[in-house]
PDB file of N, CA, C and O in Angstrom, chain B, residues numbered from 101:
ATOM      1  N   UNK B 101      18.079   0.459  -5.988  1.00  0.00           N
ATOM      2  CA  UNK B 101      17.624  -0.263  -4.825  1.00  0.00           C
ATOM      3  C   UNK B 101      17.432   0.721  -3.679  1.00  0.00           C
ATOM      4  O   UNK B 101      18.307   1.510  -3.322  1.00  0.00           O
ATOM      5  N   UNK B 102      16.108   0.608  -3.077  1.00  0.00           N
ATOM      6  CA  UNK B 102      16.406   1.242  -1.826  1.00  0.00           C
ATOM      7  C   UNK B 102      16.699   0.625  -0.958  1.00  0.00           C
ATOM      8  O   UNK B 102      16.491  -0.588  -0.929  1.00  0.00           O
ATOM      9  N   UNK B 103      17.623   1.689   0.600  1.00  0.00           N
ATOM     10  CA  UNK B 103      18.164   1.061   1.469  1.00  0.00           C
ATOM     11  C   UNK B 103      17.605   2.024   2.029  1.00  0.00           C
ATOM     12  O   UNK B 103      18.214   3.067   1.791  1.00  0.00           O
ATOM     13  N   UNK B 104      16.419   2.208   2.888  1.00  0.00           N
ATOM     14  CA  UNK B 104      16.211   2.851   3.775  1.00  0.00           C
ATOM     15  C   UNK B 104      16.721   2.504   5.560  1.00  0.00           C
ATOM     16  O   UNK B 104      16.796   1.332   5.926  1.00  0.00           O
ATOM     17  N   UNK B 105      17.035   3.649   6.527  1.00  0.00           N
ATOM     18  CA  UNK B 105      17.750   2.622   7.668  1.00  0.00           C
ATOM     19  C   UNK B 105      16.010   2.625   8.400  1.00  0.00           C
ATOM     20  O   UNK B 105      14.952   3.125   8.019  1.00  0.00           O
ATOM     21  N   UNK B 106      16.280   2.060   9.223  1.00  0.00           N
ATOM     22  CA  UNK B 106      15.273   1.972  10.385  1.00  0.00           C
ATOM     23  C   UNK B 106      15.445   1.033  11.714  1.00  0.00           C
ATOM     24  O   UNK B 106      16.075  -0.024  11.726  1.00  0.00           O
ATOM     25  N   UNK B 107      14.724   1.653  12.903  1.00  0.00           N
ATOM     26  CA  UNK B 107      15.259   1.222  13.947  1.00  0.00           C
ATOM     27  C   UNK B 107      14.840  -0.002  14.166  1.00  0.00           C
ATOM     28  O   UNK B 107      13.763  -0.296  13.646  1.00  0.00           O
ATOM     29  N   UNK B 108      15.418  -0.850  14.827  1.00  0.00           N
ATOM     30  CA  UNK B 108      15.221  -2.131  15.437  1.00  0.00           C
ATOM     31  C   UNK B 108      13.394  -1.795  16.221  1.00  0.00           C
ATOM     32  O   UNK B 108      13.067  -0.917  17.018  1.00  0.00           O
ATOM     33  N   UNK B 109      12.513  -2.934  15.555  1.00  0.00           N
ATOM     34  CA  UNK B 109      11.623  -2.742  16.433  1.00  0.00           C
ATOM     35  C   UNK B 109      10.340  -2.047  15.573  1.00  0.00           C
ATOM     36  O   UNK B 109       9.148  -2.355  15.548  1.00  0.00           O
ATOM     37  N   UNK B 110      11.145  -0.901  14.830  1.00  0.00           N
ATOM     38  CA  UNK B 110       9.846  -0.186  14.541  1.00  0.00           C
ATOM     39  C   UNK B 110       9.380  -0.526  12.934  1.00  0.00           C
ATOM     40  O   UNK B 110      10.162  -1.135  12.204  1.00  0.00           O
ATOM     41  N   UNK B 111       8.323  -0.176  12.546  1.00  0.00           N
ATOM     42  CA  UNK B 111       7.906  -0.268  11.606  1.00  0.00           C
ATOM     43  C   UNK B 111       8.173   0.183   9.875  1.00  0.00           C
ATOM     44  O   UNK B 111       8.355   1.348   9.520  1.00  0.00           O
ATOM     45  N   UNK B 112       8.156  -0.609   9.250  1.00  0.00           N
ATOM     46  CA  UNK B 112       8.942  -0.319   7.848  1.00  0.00           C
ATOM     47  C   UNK B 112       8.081  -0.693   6.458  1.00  0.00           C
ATOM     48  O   UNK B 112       8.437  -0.625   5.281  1.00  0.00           O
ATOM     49  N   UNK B 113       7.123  -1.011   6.904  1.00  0.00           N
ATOM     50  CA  UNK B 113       6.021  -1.635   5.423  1.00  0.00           C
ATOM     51  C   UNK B 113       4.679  -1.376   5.847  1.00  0.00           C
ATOM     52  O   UNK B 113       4.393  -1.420   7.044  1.00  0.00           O
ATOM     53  N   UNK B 114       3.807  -1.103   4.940  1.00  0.00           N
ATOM     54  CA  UNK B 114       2.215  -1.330   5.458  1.00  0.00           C
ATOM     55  C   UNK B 114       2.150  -1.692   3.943  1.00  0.00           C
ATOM     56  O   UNK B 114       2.744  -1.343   2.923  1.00  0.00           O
ATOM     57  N   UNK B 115       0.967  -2.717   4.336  1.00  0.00           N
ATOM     58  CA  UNK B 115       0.554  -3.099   2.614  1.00  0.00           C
ATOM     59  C   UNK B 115      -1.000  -2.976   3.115  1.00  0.00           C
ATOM     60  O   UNK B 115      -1.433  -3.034   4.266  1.00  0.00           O
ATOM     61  N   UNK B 116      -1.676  -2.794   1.922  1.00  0.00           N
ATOM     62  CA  UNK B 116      -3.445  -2.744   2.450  1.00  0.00           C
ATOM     63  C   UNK B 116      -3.812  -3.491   1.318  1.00  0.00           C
ATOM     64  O   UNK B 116      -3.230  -3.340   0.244  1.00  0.00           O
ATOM     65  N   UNK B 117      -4.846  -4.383   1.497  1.00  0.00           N
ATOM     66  CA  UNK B 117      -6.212  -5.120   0.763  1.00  0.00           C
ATOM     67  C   UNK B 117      -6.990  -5.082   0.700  1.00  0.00           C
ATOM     68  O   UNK B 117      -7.535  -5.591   1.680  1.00  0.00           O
ATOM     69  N   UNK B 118      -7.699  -4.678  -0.063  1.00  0.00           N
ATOM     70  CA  UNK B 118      -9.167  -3.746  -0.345  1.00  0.00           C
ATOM     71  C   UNK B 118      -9.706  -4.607  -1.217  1.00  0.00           C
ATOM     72  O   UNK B 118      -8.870  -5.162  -1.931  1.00  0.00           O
ATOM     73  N   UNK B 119     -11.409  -5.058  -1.495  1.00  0.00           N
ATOM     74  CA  UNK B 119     -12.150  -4.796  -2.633  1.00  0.00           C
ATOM     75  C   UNK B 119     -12.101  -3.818  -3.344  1.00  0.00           C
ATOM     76  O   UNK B 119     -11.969  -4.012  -4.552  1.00  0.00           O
ATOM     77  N   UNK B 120     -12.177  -2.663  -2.916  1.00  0.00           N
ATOM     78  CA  UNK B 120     -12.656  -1.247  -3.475  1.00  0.00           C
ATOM     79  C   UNK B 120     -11.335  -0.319  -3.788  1.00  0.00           C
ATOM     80  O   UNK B 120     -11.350   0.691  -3.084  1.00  0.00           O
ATOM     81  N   UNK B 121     -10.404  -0.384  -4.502  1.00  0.00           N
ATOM     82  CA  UNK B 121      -9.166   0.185  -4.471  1.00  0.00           C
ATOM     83  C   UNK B 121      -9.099   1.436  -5.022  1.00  0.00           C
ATOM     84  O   UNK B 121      -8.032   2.024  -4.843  1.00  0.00           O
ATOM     85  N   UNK B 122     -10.098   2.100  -5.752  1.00  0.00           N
ATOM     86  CA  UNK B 122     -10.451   3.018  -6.574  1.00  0.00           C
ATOM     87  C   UNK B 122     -10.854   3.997  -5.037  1.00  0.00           C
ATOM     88  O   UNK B 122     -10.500   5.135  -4.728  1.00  0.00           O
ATOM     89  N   UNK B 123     -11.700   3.028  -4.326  1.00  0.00           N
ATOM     90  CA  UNK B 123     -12.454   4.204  -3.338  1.00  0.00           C
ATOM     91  C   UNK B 123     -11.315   4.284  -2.264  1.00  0.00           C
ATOM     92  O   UNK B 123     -10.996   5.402  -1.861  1.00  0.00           O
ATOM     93  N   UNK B 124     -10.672   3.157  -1.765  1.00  0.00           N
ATOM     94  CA  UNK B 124      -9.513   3.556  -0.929  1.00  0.00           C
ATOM     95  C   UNK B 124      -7.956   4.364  -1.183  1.00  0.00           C
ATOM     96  O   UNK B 124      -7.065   4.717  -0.411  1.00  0.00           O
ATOM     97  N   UNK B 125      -8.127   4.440  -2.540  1.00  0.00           N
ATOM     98  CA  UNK B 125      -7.155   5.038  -3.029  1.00  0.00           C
ATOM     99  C   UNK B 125      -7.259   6.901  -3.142  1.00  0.00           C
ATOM    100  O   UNK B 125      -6.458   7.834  -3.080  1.00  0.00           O
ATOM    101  N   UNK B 126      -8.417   6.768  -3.296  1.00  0.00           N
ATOM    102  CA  UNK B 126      -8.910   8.330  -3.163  1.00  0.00           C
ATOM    103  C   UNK B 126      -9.269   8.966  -1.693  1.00  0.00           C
ATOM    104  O   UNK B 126      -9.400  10.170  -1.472  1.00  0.00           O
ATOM    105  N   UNK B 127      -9.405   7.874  -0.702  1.00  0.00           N
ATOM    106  CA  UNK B 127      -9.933   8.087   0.778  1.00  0.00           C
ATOM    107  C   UNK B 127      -8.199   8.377   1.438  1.00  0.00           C
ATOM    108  O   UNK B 127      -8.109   9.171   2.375  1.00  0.00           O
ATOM    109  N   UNK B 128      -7.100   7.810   0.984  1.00  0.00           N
ATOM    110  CA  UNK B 128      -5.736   7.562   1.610  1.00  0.00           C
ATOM    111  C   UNK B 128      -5.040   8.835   0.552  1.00  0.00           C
ATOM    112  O   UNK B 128      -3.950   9.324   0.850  1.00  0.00           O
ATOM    113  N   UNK B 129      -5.698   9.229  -0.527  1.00  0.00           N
ATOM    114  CA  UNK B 129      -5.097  10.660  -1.171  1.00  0.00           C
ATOM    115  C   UNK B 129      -5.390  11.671  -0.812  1.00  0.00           C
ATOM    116  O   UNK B 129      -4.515  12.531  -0.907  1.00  0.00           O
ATOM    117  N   UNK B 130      -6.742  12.086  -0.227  1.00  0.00           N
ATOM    118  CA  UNK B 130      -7.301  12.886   0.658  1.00  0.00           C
ATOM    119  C   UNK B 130      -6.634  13.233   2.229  1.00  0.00           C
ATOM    120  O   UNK B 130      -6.047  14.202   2.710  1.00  0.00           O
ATOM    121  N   UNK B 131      -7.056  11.915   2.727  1.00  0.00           N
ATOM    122  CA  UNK B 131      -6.371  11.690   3.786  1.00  0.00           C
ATOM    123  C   UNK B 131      -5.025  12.137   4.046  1.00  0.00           C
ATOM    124  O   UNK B 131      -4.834  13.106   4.781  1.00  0.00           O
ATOM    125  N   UNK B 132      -3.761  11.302   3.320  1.00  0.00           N
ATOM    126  CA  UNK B 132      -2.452  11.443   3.387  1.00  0.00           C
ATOM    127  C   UNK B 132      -1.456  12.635   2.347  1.00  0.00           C
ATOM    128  O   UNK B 132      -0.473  13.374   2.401  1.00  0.00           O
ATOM    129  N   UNK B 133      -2.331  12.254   1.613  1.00  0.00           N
ATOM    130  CA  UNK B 133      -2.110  12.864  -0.160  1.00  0.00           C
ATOM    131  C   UNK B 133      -1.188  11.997  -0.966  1.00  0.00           C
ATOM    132  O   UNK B 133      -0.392  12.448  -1.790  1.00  0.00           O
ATOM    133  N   UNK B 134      -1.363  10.545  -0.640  1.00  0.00           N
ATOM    134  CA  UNK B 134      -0.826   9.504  -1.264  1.00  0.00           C
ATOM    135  C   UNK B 134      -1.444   9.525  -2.449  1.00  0.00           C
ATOM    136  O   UNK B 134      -2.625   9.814  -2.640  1.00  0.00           O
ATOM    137  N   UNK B 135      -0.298   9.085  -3.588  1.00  0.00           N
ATOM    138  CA  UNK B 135      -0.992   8.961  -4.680  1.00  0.00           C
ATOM    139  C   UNK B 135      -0.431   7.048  -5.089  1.00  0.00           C
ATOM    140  O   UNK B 135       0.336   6.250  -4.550  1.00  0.00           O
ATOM    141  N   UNK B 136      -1.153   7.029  -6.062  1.00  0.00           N
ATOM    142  CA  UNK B 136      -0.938   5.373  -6.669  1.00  0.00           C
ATOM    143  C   UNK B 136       0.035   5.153  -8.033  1.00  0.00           C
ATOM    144  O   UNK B 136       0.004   5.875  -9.030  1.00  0.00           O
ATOM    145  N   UNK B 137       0.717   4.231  -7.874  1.00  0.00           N
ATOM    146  CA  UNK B 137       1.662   4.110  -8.931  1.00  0.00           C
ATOM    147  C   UNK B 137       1.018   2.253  -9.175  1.00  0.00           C
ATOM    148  O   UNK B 137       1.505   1.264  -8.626  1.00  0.00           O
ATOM    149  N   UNK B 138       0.105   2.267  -9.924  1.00  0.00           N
ATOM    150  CA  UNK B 138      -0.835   1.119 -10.884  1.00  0.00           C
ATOM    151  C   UNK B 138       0.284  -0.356 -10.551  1.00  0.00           C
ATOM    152  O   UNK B 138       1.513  -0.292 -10.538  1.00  0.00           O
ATOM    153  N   UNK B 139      -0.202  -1.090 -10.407  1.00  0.00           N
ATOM    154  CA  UNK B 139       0.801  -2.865 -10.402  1.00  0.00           C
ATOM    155  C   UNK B 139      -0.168  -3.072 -11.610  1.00  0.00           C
ATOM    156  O   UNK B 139      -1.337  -2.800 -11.884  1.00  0.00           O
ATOM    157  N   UNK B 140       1.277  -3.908 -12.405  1.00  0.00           N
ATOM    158  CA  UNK B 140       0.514  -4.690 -13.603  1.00  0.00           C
ATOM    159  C   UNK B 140       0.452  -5.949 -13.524  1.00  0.00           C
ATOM    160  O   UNK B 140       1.026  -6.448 -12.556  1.00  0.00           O
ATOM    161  N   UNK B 141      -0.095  -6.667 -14.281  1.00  0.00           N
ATOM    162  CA  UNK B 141      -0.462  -8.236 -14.135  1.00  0.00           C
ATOM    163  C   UNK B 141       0.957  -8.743 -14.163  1.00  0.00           C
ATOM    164  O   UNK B 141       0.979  -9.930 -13.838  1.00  0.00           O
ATOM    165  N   UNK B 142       2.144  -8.258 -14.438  1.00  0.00           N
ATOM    166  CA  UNK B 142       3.278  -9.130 -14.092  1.00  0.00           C
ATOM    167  C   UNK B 142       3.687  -9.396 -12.265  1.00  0.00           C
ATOM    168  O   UNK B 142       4.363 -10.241 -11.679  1.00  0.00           O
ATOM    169  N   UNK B 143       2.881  -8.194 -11.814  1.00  0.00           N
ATOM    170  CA  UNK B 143       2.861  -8.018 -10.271  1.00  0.00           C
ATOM    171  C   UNK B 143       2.007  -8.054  -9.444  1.00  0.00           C
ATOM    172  O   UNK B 143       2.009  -7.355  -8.430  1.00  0.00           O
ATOM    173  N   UNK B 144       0.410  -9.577 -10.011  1.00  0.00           N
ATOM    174  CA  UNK B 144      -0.412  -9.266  -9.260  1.00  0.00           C
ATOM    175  C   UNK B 144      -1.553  -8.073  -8.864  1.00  0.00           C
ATOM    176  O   UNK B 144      -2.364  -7.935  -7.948  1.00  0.00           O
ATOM    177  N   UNK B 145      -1.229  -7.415  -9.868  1.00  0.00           N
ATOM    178  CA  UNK B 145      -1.780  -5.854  -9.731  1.00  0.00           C
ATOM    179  C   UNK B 145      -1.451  -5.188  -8.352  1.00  0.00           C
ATOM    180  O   UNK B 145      -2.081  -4.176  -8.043  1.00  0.00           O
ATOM    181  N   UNK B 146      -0.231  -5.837  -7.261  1.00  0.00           N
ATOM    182  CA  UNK B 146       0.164  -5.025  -6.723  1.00  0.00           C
ATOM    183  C   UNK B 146       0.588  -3.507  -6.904  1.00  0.00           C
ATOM    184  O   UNK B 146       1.685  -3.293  -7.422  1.00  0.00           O
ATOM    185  N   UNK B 147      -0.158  -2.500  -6.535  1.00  0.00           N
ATOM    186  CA  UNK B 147       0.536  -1.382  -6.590  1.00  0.00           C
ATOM    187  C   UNK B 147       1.215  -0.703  -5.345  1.00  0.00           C
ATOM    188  O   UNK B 147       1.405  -1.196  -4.233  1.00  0.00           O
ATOM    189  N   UNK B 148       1.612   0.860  -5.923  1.00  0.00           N
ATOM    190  CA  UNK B 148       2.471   1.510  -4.755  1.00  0.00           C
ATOM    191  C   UNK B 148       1.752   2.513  -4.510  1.00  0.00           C
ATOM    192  O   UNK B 148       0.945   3.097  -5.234  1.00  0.00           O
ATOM    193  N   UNK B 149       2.233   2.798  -2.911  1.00  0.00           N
ATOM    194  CA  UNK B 149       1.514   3.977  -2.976  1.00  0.00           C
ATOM    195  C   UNK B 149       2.241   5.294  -2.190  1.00  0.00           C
ATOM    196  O   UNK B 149       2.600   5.419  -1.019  1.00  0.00           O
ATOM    197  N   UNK B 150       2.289   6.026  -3.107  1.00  0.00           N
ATOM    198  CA  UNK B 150       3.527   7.071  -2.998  1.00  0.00           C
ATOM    199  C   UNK B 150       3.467   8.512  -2.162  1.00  0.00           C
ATOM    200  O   UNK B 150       2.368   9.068  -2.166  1.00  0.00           O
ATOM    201  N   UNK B 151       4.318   9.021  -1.603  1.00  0.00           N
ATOM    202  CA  UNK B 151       4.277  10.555  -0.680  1.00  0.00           C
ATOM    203  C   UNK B 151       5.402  11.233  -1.686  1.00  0.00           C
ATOM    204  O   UNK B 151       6.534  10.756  -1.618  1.00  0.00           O
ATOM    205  N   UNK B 152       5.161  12.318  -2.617  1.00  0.00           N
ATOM    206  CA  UNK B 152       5.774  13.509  -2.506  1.00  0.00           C
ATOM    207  C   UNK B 152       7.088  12.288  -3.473  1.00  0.00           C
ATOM    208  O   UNK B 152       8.261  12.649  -3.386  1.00  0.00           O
ATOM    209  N   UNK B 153       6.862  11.239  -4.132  1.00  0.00           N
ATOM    210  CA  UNK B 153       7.442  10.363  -5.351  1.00  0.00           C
ATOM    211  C   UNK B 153       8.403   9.698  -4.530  1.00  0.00           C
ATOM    212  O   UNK B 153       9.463   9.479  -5.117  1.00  0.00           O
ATOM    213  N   UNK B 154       8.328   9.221  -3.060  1.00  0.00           N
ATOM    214  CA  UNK B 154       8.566   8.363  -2.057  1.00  0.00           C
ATOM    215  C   UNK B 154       7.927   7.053  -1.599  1.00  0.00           C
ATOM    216  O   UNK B 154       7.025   7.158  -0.768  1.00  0.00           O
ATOM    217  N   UNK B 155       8.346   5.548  -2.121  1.00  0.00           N
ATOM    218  CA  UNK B 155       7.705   4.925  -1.361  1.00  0.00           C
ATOM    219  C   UNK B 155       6.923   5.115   0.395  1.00  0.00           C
ATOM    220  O   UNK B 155       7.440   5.293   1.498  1.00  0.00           O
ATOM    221  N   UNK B 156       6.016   5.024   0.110  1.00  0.00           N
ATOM    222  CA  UNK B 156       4.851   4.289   1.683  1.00  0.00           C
ATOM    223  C   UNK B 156       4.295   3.433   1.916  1.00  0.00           C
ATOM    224  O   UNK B 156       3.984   3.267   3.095  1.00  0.00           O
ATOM    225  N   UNK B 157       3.906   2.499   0.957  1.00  0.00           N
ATOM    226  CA  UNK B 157       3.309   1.229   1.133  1.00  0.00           C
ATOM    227  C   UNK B 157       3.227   0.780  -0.273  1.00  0.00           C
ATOM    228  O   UNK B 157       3.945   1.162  -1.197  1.00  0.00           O
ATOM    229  N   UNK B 158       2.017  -0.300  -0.333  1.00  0.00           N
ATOM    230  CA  UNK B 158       1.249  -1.339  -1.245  1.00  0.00           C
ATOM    231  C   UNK B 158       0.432  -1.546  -0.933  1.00  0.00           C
ATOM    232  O   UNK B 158       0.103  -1.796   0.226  1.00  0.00           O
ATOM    233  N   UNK B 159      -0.399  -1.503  -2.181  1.00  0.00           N
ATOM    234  CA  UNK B 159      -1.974  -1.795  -1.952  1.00  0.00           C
ATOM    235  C   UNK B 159      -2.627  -2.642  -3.360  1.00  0.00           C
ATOM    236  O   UNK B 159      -2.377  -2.348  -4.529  1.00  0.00           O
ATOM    237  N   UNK B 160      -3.298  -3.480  -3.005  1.00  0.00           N
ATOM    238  CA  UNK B 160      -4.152  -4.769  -4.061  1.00  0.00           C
ATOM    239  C   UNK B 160      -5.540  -5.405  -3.901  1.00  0.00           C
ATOM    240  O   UNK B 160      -6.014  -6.161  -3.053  1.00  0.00           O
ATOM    241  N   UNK B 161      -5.901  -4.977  -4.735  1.00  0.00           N
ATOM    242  CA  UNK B 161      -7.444  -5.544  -4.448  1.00  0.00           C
ATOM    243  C   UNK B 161      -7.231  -7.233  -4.350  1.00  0.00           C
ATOM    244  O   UNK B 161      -6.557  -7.991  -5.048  1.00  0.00           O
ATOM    245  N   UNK B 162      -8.174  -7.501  -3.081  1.00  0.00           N
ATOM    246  CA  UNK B 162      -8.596  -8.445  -2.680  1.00  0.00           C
ATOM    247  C   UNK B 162     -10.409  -8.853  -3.112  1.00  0.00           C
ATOM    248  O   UNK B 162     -11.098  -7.912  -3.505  1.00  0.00           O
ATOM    249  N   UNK B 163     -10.843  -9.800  -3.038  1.00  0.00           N
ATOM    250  CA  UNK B 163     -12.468  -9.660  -2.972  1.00  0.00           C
ATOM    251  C   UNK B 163     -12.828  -9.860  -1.897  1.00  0.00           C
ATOM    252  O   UNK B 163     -12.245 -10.239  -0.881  1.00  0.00           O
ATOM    253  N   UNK B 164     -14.157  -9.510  -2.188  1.00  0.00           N
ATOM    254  CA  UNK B 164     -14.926  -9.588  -0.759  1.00  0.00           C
ATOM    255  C   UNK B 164     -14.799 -10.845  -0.007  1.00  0.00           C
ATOM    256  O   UNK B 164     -14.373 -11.042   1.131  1.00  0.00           O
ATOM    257  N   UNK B 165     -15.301 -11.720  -0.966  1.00  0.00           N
ATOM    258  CA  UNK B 165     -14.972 -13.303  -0.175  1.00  0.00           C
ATOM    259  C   UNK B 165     -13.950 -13.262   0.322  1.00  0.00           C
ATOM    260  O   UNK B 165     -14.277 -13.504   1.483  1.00  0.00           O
ATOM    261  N   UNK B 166     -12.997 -13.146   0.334  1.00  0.00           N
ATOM    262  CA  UNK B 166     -11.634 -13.561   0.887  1.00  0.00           C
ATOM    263  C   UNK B 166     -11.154 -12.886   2.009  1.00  0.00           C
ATOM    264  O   UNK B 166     -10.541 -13.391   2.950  1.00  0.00           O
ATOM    265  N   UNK B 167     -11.511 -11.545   1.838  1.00  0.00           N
ATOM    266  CA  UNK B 167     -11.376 -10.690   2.911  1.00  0.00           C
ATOM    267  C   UNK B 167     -11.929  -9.455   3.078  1.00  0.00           C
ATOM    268  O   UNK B 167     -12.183  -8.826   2.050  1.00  0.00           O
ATOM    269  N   UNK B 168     -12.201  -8.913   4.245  1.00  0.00           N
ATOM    270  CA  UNK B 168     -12.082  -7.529   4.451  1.00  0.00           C
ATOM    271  C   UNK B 168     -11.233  -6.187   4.178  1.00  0.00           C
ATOM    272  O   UNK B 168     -10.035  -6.464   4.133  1.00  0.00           O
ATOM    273  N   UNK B 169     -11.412  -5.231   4.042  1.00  0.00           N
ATOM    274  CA  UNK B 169     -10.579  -4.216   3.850  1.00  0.00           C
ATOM    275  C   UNK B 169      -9.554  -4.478   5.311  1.00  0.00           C
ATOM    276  O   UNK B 169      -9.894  -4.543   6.492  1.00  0.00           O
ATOM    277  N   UNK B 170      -7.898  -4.614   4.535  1.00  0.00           N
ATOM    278  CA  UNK B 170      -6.854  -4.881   6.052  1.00  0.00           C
ATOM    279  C   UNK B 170      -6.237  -4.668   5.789  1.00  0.00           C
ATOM    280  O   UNK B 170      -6.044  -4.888   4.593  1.00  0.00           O
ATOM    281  N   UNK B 171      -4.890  -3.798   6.796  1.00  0.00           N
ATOM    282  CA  UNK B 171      -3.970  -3.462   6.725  1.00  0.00           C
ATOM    283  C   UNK B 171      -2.772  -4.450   7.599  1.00  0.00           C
ATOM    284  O   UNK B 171      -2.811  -4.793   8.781  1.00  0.00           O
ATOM    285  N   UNK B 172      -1.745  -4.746   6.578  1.00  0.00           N
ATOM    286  CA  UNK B 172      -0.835  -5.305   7.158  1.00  0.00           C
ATOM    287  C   UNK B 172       0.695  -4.717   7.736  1.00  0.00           C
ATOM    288  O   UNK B 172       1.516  -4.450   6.859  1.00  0.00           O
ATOM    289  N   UNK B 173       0.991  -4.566   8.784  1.00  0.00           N
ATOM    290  CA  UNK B 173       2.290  -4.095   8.836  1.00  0.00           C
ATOM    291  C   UNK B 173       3.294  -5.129   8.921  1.00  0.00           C
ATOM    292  O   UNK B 173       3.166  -6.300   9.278  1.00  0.00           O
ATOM    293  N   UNK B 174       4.597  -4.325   8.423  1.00  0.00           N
ATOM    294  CA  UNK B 174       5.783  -5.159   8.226  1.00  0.00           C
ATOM    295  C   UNK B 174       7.072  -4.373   9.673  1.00  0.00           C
ATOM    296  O   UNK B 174       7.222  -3.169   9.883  1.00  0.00           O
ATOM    297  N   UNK B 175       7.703  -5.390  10.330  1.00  0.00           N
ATOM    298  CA  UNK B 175       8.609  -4.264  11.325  1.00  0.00           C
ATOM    299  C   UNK B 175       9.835  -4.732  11.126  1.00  0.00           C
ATOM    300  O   UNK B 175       9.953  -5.944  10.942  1.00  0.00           O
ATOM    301  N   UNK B 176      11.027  -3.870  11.119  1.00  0.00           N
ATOM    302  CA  UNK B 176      12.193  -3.656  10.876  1.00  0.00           C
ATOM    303  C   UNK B 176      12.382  -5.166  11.899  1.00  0.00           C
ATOM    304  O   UNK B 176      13.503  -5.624  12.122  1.00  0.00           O
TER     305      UNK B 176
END
């Protein structure tokens, strides 16, 4: 289990929803040098998305209909 601490107030989750998870996944590996750890259909195809084999977020394709590419934050 992780127990990470964090301060009152500040931020502790980002999850993102994409159509395109292939292209945002390579734009946020570039970018950050996050890499992806795959969600399987027991999880929604939620996946993770990892720093240096450290949780940083979640990310799941959404479709277009439903939404835009968005990022959600979560705060302590």
């Amino acid at each position: 289990m992780i127990s990470p601490t964090f301060l009152d107030g500040a931020p502790d989750w980002v999850d993102l929803g994409t159509p395109d998870l292939d292209a945002a996944t390579a734009f946020y590996r570039e970018l950050f040098g996050w890499d992806l750890v795959p969600g399987g259909p027991e999880v929604g195809g939620y996946g993770m998305l990892t720093l240096d084999g450290r949780y940083v977020g979640g990310v799941m394709t959404v479709s277009e209909e439903e939404a835009p590419s968005a990022w959600s934050v979560s705060f302590q």
